[in-house]
C-alpha positions as MATLAB code, in Angstrom:
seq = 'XXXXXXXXXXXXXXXXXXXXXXXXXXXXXXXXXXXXXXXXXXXXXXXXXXXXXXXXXXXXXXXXXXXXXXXXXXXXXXXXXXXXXXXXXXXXXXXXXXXXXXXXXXXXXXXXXXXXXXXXXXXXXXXXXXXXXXXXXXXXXXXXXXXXXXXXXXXXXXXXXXXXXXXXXXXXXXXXXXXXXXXXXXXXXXXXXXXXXXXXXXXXXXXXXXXXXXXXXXXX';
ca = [
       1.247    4.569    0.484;
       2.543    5.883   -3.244;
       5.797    7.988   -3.969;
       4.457   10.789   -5.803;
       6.777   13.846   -7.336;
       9.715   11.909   -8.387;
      11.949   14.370   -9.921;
      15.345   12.436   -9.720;
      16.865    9.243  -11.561;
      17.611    8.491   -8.211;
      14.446    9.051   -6.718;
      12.620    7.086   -9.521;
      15.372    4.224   -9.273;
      14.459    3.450   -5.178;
      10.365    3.796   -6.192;
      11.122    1.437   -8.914;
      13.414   -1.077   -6.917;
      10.847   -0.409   -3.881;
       7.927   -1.372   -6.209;
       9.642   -4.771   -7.387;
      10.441   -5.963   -3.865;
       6.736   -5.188   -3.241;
       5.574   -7.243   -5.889;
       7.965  -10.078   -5.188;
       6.683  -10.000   -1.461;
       2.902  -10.735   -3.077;
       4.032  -13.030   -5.382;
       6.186  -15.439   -2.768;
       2.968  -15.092   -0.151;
       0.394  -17.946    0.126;
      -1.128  -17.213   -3.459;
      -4.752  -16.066   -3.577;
      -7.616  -16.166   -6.718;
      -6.219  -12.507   -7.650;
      -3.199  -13.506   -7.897;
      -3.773  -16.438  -10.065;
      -5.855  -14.087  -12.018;
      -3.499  -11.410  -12.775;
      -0.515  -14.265  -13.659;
      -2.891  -15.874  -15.984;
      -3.893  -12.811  -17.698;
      -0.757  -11.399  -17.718;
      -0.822   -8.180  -15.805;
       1.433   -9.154  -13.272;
       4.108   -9.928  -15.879;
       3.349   -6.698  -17.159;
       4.014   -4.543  -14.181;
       6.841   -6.418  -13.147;
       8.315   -4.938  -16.621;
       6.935   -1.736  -16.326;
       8.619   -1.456  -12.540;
      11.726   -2.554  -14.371;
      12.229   -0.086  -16.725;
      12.746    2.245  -14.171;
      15.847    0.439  -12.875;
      19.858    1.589  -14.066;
      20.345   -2.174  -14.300;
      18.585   -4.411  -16.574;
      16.915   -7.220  -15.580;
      13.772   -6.733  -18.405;
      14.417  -10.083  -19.931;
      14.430  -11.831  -16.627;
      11.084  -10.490  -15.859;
       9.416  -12.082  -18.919;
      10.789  -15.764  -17.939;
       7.372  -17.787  -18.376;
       5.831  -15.688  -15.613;
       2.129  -16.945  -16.857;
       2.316  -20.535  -16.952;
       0.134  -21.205  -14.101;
      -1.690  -24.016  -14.816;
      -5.665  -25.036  -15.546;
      -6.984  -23.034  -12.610;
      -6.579  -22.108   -9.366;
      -7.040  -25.086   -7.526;
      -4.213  -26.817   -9.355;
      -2.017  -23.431   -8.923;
      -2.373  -23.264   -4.986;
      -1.666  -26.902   -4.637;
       1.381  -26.217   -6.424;
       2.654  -23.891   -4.316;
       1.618  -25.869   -1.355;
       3.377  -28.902   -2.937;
       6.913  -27.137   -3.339;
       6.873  -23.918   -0.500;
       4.836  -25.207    2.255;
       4.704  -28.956    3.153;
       5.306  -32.104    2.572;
       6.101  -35.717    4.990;
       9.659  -34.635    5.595;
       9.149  -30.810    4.939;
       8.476  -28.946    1.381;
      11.304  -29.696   -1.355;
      11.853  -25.508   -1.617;
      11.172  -24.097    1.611;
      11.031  -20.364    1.705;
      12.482  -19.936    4.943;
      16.337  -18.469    4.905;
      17.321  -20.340    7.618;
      17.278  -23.713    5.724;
      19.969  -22.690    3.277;
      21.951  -20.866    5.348;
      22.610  -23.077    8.245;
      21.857  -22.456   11.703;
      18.233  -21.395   11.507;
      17.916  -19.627   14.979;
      20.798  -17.432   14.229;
      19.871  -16.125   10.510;
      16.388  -15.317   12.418;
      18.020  -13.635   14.738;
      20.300  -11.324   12.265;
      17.332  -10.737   10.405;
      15.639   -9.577   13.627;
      18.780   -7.175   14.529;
      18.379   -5.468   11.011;
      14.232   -5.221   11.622;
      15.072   -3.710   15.221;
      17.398   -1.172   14.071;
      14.731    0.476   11.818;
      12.208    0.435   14.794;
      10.557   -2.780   13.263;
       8.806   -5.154   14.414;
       7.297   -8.461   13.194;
       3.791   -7.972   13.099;
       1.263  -10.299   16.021;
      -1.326  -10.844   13.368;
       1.304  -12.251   10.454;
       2.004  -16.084   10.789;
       5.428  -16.132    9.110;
       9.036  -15.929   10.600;
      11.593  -13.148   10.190;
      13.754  -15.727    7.837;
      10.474  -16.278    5.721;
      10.829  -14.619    1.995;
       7.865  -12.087    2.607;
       9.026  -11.279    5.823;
      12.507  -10.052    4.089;
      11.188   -8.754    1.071;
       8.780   -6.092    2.970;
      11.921   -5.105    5.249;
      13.788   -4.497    1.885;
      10.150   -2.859    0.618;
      10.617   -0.585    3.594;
      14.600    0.539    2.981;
      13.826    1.632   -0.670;
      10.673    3.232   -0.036;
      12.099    5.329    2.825;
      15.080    5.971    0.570;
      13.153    6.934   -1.988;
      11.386    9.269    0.769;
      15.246   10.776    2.156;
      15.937   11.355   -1.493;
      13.259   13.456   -2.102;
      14.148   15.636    1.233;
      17.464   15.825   -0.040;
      19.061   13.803    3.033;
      21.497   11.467    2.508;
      20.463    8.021    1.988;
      23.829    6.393    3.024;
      22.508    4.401    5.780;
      19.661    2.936    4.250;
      22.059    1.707    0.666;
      23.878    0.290    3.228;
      21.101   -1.746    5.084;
      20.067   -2.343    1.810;
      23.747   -4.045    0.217;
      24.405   -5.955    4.356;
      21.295   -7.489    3.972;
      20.721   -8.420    0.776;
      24.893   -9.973    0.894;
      23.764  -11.920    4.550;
      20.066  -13.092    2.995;
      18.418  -13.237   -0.183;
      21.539  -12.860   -2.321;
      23.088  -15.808    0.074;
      20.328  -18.133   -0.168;
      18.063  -17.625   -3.171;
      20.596  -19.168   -5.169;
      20.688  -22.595   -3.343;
      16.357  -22.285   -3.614;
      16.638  -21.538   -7.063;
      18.895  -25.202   -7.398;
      16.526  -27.115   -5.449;
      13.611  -25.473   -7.581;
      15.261  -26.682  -10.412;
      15.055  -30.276   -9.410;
      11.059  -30.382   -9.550;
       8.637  -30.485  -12.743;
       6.532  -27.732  -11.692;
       4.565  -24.571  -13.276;
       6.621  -22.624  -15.569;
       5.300  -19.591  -13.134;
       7.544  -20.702   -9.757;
      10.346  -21.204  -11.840;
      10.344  -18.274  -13.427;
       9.580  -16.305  -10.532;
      12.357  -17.673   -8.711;
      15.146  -17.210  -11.332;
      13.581  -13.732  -11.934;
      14.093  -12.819   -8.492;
      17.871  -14.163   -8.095;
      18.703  -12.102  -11.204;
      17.174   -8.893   -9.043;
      18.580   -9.463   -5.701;
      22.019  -10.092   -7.283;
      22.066   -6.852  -10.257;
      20.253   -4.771   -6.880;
      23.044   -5.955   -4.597;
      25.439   -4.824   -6.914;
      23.860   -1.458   -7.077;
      23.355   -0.925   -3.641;
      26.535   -1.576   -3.132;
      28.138    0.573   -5.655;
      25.338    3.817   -4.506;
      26.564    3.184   -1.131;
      30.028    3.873   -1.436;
      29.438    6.863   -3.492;
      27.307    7.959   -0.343;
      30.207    7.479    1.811;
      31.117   10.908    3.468;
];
């Protein structure tokens, strides 16, 4: 689905933020040859920057942080990402699973579960990952700006969802993509995974800080 007739700042600031979250959630998955692809010739950088110039905040130059180095081909970019995200004999050096940084991995599923519930949302049978995983939390986040996006164009009030938005980007991603961004930078890797990382810290933290300042203007 696309957000069409955007009349507002406001309306094109969630379709913006809802757009980068989306992206993020396809960049963080298990990567594929289109993926690889679009890094390498540099169209994913590119709409990363063109979804960012719709933002109040800017986060521009973070989005242009060596997001093509990907390597010879594909083959050496998926083991990459297999190398760092997704095993390894004692468990991958930068897990993407909240839980890990957070402490107490059963409960930060479980409060991630509590915020998917209370939208009516459930973790899908067919998808392998965990409600702590990255993707997992950055389609729920896809979800609140897309539907805020949608209240703001009915001209409801979009209070509940800014909040959502600010509680769980404080109690997840802005809580533990710092410590993955620190164990990141520990590894010789692709210039792409580091730069995707530090570009997405720099977003959940500027988008935190709007959420939270949009939601208390929405308080009644």
């Amino acid at each position: 689905m696309q957000l069409v007739n955007l009349h507002t700042g406001a309306e094109r600031c969630a379709a913006s933020r809802s757009r980068l979250y989306q992206l993020l959630g396809l960049a963080f998955a298990f990567p594929d040859e289109e993926l690889y692809g679009a890094v390498r010739e540099g169209s994913f950088a590119a709409v990363i920057a063109d979804a960012c110039r719709g933002l109040p905040y800017d986060v521009a130059s973070a989005a242009t942080l060596e997001l093509g180095g990907v390597g010879d081909s594909y083959t050496e970019f998926e083991s990459e990402y297999i190398r760092l995200f997704d095993v390894g004999a004692a468990g991958p050096p930068c897990p993407l699973y909240a839980g890990v940084y957070i402490g107490d991995r059963m409960k930060t599923m479980e409060d991630a579960t509590r915020f998917y519930n209370f939208f009516q949302l459930r973790i899908s049978s067919q998808l392998r990952e965990l409600p702590d995983h990255i993707t997992t939390e950055l389609e729920f986040l896809h979800y609140l700006t897309f539907r805020e996006a949608e209240v703001r164009q009915q001209g409801l009030d979009p209070g509940s969802l800014l909040r959502a938005e600010r509680d769980f980007l404080a109690r997840h991603l802005c809580k533990w993509m710092p410590r993955l961004q620190a164990r990141l930078a520990k590894q010789t890797t692709l210039p792409f995974f580091s730069g995707l990382v530090r570009f997405a810290a720099t977003f959940f933290a500027a988008d935190h800080a709007y959420a939270s300042a949009a939601a208390a203007c929405a308080e009644p």
